[in-house]
Backbone bond lengths (Angstrom), bond angles and torsions (degrees), N, CA, C in turn:
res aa  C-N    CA-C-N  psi(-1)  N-CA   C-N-CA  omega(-1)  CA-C   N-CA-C  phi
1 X - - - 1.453 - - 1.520 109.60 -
2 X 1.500 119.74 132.20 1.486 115.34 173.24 1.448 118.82 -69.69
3 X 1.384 106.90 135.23 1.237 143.55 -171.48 2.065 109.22 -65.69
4 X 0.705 100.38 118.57 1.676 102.27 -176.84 1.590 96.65 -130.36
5 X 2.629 80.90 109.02 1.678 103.64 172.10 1.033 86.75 -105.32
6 X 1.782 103.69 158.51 1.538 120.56 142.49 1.821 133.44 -113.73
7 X 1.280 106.40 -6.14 1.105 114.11 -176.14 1.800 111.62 -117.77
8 X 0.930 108.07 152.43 1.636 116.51 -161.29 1.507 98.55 -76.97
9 X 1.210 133.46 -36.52 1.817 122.02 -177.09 1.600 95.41 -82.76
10 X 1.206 137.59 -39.32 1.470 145.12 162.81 2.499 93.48 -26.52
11 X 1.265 72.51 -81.89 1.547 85.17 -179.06 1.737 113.59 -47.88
12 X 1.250 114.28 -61.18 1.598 105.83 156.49 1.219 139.39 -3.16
13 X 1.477 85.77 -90.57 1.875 110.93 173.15 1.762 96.91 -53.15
14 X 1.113 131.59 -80.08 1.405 118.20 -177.87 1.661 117.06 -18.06
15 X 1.057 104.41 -65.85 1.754 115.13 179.18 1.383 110.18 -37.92
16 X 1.690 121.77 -63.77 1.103 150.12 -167.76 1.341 89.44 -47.73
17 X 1.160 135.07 -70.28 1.831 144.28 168.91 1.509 97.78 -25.59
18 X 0.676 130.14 -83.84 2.005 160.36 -164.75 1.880 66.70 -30.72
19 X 1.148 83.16 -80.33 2.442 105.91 -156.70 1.473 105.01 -29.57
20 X 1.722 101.47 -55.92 1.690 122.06 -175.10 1.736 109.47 -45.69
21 X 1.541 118.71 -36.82 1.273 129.46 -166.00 1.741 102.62 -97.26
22 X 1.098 133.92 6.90 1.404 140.62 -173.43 1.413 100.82 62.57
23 X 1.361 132.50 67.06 1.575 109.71 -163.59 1.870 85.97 -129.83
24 X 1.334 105.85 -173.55 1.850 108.89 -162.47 1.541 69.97 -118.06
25 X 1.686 110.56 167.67 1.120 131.58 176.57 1.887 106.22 -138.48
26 X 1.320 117.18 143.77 1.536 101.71 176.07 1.642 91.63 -137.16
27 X 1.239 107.25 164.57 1.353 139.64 -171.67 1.669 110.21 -124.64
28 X 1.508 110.11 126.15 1.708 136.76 164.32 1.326 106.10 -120.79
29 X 1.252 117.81 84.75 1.845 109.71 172.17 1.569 87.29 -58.07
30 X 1.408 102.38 173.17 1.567 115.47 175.46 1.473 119.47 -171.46
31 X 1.098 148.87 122.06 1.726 125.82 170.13 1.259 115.83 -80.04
32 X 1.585 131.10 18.21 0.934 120.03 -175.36 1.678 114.44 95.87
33 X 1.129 117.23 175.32 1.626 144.80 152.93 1.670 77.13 70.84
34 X 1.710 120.10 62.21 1.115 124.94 167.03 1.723 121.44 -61.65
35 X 1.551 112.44 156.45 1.394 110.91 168.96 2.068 91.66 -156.16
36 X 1.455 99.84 -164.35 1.136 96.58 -151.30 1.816 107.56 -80.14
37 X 1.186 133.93 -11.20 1.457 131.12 140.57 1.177 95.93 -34.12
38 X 1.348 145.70 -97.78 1.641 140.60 -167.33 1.725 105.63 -30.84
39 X 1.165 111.52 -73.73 1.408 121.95 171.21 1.469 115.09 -25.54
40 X 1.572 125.14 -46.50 0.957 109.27 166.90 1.503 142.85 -61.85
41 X 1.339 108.92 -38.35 1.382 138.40 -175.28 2.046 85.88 -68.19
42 X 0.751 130.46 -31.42 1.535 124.79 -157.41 2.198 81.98 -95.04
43 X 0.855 125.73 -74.92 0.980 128.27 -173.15 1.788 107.41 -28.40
44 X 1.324 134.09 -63.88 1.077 160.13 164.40 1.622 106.00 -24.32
45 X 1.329 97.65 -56.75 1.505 107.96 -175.82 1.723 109.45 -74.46
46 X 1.287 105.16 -40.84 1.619 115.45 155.19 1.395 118.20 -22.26
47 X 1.401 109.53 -59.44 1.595 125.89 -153.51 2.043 94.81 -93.56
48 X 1.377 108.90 -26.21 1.693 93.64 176.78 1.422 99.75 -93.11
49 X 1.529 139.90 -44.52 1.273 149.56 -149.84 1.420 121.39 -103.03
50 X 1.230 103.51 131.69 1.609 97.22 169.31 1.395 121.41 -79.86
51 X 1.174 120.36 -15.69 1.567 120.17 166.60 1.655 112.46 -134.40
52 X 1.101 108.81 120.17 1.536 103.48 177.24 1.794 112.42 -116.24
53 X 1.267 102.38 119.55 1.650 136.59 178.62 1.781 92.56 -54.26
54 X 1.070 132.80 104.71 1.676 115.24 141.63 1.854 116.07 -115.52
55 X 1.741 103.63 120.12 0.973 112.88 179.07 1.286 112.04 -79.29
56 X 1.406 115.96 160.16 1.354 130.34 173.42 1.382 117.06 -143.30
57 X 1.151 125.20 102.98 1.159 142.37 -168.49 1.591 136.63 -153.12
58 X 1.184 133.06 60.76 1.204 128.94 -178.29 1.847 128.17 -21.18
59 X 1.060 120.45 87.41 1.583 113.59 -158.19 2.151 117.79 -85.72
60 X 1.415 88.96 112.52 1.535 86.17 -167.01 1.295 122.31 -47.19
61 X 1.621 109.94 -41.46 1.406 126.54 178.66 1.536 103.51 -45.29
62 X 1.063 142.69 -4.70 1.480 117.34 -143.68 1.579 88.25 -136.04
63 X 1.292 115.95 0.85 1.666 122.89 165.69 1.526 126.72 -101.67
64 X 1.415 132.04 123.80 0.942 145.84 166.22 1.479 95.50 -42.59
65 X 1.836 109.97 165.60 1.406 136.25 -177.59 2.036 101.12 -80.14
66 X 1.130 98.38 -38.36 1.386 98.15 151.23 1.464 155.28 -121.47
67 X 1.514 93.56 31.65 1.610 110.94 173.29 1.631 111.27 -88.10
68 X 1.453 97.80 175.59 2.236 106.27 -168.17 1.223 94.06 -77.56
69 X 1.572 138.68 61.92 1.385 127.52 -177.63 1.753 90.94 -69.74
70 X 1.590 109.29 -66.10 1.756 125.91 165.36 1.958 112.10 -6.47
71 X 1.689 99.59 -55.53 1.301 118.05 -154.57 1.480 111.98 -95.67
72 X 1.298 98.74 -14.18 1.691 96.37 -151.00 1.779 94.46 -79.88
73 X 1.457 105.23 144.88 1.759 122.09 -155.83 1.667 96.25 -74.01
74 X 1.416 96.47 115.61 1.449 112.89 157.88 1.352 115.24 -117.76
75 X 1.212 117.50 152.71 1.304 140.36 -167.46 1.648 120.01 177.92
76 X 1.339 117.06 93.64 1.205 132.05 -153.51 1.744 102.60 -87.05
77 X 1.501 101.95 -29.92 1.398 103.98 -170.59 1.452 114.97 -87.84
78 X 1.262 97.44 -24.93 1.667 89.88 178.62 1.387 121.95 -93.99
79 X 1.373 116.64 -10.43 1.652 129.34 151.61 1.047 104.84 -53.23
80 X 1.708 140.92 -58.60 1.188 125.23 -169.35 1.438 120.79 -72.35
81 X 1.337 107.10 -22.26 1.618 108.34 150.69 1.001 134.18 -56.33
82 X 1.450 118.98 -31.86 1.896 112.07 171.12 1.392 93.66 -69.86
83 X 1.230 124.21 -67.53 1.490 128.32 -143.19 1.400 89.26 -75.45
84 X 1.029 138.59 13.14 2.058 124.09 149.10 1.291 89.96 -112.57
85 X 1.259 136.73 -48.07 1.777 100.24 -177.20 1.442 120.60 -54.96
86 X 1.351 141.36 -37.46 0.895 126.12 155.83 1.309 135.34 -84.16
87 X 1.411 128.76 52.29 1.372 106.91 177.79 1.429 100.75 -101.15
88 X 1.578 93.76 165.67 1.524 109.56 -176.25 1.571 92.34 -133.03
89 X 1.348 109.29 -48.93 1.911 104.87 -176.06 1.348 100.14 -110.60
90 X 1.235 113.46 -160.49 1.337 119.35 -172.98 1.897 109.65 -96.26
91 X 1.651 104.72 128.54 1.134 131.85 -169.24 1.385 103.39 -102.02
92 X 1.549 127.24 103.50 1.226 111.45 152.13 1.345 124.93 -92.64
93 X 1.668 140.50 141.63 1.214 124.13 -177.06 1.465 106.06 -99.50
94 X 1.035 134.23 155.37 1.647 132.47 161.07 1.617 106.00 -135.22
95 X 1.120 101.48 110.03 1.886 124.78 179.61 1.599 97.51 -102.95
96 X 0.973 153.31 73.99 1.115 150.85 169.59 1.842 116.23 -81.52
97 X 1.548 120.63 142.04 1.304 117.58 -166.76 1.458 100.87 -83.91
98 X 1.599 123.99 176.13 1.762 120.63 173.73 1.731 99.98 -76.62
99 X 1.154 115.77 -0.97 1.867 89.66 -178.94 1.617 84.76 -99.95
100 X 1.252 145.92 -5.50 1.319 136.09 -168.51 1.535 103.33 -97.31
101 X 1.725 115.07 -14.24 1.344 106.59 177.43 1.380 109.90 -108.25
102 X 1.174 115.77 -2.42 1.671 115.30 -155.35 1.412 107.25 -142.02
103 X 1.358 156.66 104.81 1.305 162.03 -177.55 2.352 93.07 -52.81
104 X 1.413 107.53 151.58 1.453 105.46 163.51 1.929 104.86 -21.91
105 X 1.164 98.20 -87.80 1.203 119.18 -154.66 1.352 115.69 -118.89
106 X 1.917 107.52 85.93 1.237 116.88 -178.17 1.523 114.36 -83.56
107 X 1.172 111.19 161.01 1.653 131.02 -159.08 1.264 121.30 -146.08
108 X 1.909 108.17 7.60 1.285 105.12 -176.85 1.374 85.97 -137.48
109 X 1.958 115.65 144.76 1.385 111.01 -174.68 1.852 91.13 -150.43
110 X 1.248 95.07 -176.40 1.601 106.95 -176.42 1.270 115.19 -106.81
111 X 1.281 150.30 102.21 1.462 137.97 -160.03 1.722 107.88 -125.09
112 X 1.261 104.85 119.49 1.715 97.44 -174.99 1.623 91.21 -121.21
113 X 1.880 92.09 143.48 1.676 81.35 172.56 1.993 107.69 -110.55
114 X 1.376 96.23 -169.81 1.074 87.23 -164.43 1.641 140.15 66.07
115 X 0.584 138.20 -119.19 1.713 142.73 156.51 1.872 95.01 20.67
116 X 0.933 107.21 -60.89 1.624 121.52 -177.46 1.288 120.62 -45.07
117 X 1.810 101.53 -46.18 1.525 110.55 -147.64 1.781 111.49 -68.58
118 X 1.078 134.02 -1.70 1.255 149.15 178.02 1.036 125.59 -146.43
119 X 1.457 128.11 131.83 1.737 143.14 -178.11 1.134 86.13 109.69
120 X 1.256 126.34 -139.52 1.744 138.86 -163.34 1.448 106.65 -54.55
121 X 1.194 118.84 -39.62 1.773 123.63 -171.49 1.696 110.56 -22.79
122 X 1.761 99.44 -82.64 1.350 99.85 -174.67 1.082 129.34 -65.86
123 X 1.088 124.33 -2.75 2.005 148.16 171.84 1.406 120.12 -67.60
124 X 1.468 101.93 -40.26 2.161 133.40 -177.56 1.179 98.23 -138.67
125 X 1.889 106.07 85.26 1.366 113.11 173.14 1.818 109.23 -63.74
126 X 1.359 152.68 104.06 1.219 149.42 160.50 1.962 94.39 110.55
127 X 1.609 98.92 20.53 1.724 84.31 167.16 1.642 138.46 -73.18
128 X 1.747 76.73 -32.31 1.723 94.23 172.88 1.613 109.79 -86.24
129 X 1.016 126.42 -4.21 1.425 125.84 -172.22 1.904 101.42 -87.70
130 X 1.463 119.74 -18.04 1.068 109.94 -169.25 1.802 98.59 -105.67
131 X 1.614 92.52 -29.07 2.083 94.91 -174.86 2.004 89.97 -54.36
132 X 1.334 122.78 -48.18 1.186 131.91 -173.81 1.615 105.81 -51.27
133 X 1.039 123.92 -60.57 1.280 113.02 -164.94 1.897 110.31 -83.89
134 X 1.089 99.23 -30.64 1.604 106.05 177.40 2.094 99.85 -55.97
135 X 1.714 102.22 -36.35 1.361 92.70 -165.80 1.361 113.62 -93.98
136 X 1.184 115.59 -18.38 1.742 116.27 158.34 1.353 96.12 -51.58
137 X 1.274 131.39 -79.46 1.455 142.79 -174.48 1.474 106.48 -10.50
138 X 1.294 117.04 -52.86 1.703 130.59 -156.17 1.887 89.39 -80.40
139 X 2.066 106.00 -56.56 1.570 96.70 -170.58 2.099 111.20 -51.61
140 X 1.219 115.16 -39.11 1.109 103.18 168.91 1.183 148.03 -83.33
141 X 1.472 107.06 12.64 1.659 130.17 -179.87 1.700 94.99 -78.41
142 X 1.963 104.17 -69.20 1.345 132.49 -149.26 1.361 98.76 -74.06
143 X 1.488 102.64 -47.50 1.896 110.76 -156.99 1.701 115.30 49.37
144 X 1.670 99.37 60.70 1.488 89.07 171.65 1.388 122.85 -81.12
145 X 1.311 124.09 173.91 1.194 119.84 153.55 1.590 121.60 -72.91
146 X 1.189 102.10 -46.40 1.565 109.55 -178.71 1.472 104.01 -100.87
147 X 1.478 132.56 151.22 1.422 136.97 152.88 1.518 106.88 -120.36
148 X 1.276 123.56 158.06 2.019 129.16 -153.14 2.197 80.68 -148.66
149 X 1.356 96.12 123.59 1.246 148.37 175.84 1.427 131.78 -97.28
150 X 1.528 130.95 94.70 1.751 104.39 168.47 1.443 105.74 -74.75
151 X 1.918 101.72 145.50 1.196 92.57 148.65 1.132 143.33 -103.09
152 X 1.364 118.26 31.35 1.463 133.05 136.16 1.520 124.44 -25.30
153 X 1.745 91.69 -69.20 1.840 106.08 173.69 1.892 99.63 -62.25
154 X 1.297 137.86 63.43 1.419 129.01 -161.67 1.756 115.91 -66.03
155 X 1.574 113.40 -34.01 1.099 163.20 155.59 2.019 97.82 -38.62
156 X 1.227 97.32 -93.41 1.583 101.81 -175.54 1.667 102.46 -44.95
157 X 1.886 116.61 -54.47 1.522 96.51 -158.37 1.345 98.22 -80.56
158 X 1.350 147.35 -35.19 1.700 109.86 167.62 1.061 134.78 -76.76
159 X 1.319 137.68 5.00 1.186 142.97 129.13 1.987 133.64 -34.49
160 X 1.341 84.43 -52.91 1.800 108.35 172.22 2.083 107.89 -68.33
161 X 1.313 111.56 -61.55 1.488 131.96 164.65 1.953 89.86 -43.87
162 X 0.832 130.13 -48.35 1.803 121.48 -157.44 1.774 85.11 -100.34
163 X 0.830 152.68 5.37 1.559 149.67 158.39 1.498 114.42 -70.10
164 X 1.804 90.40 -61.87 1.054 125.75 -152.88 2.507 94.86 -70.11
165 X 1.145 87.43 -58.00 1.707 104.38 161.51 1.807 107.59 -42.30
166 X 1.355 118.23 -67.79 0.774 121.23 -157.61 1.490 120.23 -64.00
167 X 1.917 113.10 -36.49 1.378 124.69 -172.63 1.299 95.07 -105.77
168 X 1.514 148.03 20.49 1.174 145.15 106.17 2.395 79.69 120.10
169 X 0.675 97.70 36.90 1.295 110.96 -177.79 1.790 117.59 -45.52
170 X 1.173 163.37 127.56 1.356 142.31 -156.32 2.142 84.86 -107.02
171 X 0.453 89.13 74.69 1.906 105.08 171.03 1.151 132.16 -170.12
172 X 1.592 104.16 145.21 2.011 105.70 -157.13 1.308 92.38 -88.94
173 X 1.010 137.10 103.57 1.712 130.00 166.89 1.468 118.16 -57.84
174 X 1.384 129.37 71.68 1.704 145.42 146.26 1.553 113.07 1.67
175 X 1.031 122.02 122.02 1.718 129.54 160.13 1.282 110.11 -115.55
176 X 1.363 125.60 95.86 1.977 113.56 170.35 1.678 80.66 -99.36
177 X 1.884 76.52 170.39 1.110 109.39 -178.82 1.574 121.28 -79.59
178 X 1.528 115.64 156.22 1.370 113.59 -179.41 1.342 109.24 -63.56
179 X 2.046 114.87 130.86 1.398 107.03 156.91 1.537 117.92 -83.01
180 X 1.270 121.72 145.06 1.611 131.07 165.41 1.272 101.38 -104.08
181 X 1.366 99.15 143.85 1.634 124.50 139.36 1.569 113.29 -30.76
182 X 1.161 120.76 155.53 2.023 127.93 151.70 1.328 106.50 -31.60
183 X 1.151 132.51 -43.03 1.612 136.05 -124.58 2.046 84.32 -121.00
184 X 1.222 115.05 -26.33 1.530 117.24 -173.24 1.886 114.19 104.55
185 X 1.112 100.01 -15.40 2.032 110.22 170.37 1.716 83.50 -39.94
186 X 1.635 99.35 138.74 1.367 108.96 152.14 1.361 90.50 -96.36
187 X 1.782 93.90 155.08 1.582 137.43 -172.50 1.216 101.64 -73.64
188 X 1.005 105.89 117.31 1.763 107.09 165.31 1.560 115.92 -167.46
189 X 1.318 103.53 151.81 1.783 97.37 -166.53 1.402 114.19 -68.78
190 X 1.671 108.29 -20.88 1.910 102.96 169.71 1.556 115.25 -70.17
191 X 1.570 117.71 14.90 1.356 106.77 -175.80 1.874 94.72 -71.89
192 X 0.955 117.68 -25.52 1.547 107.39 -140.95 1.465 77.72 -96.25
193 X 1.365 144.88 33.63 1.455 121.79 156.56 1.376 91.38 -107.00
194 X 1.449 142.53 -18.16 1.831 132.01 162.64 1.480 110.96 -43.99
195 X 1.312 109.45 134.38 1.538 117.22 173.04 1.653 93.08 -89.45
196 X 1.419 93.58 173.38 1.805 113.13 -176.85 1.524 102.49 -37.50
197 X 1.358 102.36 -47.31 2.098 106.71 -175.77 1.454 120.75 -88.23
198 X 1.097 106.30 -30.75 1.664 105.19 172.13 1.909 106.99 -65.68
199 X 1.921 103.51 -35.61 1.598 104.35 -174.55 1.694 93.03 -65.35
200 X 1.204 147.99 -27.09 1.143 117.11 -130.60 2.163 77.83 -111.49
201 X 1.413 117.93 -17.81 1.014 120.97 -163.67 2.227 91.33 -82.05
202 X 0.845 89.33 -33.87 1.796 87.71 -169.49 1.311 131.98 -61.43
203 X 1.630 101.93 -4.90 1.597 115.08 171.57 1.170 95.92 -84.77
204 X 1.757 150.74 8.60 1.141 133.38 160.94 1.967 123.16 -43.78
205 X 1.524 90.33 -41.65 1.703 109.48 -169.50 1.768 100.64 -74.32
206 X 1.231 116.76 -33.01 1.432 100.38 167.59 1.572 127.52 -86.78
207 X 1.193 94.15 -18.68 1.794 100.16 161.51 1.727 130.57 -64.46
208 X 1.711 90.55 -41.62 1.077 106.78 157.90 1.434 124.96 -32.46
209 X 1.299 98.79 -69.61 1.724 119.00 -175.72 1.465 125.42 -62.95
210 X 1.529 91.64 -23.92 1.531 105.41 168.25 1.390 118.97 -78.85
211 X 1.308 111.99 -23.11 1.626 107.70 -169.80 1.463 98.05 -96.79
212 X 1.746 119.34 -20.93 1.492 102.88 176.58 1.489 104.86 -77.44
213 X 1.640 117.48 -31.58 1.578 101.40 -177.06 1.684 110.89 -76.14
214 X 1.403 123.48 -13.98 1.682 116.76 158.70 1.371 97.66 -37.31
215 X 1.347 110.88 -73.13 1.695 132.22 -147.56 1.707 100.86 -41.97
216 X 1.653 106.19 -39.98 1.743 98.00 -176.52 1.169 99.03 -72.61
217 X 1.419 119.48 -55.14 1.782 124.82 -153.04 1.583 87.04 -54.86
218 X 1.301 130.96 -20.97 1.831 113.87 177.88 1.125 111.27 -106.80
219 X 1.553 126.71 39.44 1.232 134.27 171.92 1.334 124.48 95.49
220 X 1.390 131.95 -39.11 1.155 131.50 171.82 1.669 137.33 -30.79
221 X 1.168 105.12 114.23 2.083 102.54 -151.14 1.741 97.83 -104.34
222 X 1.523 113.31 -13.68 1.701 102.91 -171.03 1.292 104.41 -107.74
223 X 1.635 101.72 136.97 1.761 111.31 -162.94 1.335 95.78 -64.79
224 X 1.509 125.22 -56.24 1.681 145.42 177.30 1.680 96.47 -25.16
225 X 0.729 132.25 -37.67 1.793 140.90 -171.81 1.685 110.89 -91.28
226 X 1.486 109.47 -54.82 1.288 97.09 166.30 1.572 131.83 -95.77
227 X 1.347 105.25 18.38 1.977 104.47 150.24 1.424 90.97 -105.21
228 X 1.406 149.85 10.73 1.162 122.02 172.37 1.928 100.12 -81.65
229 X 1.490 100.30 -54.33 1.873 106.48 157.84 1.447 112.86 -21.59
230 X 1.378 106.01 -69.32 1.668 109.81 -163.47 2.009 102.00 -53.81
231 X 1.379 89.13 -48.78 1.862 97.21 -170.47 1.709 97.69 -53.68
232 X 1.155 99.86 -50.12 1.959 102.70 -165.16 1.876 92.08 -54.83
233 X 1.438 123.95 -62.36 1.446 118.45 -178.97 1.451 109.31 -23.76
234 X 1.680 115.75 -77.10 1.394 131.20 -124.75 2.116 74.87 -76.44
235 X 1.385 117.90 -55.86 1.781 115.27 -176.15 1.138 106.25 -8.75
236 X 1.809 120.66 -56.90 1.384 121.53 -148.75 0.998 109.59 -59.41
237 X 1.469 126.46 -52.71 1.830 122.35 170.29 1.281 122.89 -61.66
238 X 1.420 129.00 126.38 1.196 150.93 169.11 1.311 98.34 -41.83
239 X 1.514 129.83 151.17 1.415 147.66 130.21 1.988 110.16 89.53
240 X 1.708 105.54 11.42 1.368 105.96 165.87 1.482 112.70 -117.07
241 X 1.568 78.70 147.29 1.946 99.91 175.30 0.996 109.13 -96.05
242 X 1.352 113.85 130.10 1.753 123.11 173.22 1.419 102.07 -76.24
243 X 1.262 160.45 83.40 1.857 154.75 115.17 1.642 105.05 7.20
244 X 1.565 118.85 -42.40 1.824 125.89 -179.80 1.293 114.32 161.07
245 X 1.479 108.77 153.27 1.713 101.28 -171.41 1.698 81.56 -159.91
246 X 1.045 115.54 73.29 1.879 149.71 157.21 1.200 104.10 -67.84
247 X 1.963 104.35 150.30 1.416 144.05 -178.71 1.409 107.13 -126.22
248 X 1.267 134.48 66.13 1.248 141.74 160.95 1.609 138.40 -73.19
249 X 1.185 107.51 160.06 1.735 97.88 166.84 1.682 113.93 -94.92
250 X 1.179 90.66 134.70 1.760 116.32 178.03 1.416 100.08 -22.78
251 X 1.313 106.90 -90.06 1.481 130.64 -173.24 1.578 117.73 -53.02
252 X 1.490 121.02 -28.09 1.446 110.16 176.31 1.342 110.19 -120.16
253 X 1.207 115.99 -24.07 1.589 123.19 171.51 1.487 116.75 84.14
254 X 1.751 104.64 17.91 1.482 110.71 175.76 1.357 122.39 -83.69
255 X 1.352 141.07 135.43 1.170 111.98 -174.74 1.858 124.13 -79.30
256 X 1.286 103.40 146.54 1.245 114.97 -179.68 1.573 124.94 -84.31
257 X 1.503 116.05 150.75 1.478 112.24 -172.25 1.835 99.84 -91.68
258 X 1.422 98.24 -65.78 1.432 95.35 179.70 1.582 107.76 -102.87
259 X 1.264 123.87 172.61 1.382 160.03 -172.04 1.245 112.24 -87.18
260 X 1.358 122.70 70.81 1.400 109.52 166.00 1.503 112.71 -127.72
261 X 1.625 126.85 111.43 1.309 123.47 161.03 1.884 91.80 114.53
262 X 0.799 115.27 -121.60 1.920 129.58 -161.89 1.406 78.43 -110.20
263 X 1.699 104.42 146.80 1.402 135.84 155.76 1.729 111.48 -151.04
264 X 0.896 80.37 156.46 2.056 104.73 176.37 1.336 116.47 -109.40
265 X 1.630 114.87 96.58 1.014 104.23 170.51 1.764 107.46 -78.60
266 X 0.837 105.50 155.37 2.107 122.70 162.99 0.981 124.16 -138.33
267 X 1.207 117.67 148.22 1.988 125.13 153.14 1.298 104.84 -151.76
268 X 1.574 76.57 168.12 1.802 91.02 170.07 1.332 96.26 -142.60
269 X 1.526 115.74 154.83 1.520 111.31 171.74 1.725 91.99 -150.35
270 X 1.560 111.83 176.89 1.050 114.10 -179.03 1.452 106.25 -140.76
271 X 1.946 100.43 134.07 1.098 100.12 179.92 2.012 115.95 -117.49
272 X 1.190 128.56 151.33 1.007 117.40 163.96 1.887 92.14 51.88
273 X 1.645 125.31 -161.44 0.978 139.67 168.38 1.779 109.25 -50.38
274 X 1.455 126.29 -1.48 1.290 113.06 -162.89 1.513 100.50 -113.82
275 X 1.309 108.72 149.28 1.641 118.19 155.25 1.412 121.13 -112.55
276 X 1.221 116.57 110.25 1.338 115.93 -161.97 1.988 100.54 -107.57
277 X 1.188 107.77 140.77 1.419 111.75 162.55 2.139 124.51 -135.47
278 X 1.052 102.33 177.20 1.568 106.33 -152.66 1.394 99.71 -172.50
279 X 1.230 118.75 148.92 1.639 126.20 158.94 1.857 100.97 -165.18
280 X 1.245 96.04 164.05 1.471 125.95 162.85 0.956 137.07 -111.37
281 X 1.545 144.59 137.49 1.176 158.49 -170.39 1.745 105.21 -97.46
282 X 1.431 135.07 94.46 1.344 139.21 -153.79 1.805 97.90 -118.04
283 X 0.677 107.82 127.94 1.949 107.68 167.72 1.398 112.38 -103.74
């Protein structure tokens, strides 16, 4: 049965056990209000690790002065219900509170440049500055070998992977793939603030992405042309804001003029109370 810590030497000493026995350890940061995108990433880590860490923690740093930090869906008990209905290996949970991760008045943070400066960056002034430091926080709690990534968040995991590279970190930084819904909605726990019409309006952003990655697979080489595609899609539905609907490179996240080799499409738009994001991997 998975183990539910809250305190960081609690979590330690557990590990220390794991280490003592020569055993692998894996890492799922998470804020909670899990579904099967989370589920996947935990499964994955299952199949490389003999013990896999999933945190749960809502991280303040990583909210704007006017984002759902207040709102955003917690539910501690019914997370620990997925992650014991499925276990197969050993599940540790770590739910830790913000005074257990964060002193009053912290003074030390994670700042990467570049990587940031476009897609979500200028949208969540200091968003990535807190996913960064909250997730160092976790590599030196857990010390996994492996850490598990959506690539949904496309933005956060090469950002986290280029930290992790950069401060010479002993952890494989993980990219799975985005889970969807039936319908193609990427998974994410802000789905469930869409009402019946906002849900049915939010597959605009993956249509979007689909008609700009048509646009390459039929030749089209100028990015300027295919966010003009993506923009013309998302118009058709009433009552959404485009935030960006970018042609970047994978690996640096700058945007590109012409089309040569792999690109990333992304967006984010916002609907009703929600901000939803998505991208594609196009060759």
């Amino acid at each position: 049965m998975a183990e539910v810590l809250s305190t960081i030497p609690e979590c330690r000493a557990e590990i220390r056990k794991v280490r003592s026995r020569g055993l692998t350890a894996g890492l799922v940061p998470t804020m909670g209000a899990l579904h099967e995108g989370h589920l996947s990433l935990v499964r994955q880590s299952q199949v490389d690790c003999d013990l896999t860490v999933v945190s749960i923690f809502v991280n303040p740093l990583q909210f704007g002065p006017n984002e759902d930090f207040a709102a955003y869906p917690r539910d501690l008990h019914a997370d620990v219900r997925l992650l014991r209905d499925m276990e197969h290996r050993p599940v540790l949970i770590f739910a830790p509170s913000g005074t257990e991760m964060y002193p009053p008045k912290p003074l030390t943070f994670v700042v990467q440049a570049e990587l940031g400066d476009h897609l979500c960056g200028p949208f969540r002034p200091g968003h990535f500055r807190g996913v960064l430091t909250v997730v160092l926080k976790l590599f030196e709690i857990v010390q996994p070998d492996h850490a598990y990534f959506g690539k949904k968040d496309y933005q956060q995991w090469r950002m986290i992977e280029r930290m992790a590279s950069d401060l010479s970190l002993p952890v494989d930084v993980i990219g799975m793939p985005t889970v969807r819904e039936p319908d193609d909605l990427a998974m994410s726990s802000r789905n469930r603030y869409l009402s019946a019409e906002e849900r049915k309006k939010a597959l605009c952003l993956y249509h979007a992405l689909v008609a700009g990655r048509d646009s390459v697979r039929n030749g089209e080489t100028k990015a300027a042309r295919i966010s003009e595609v993506m923009m013309q899609t998302v118009g058709r539905t009433e009552g959404v804001r485009v935030d960006y609907l970018s042609v970047v490179d994978p690996q640096t996240l700058q945007p590109v003029e012409n089309i040569e080799g792999r690109v990333l499409l992304a967006g984010a738009v916002r609907l009703g109370r929600s901000r939803l994001i998505d991208n594609l991997e196009v060759e």
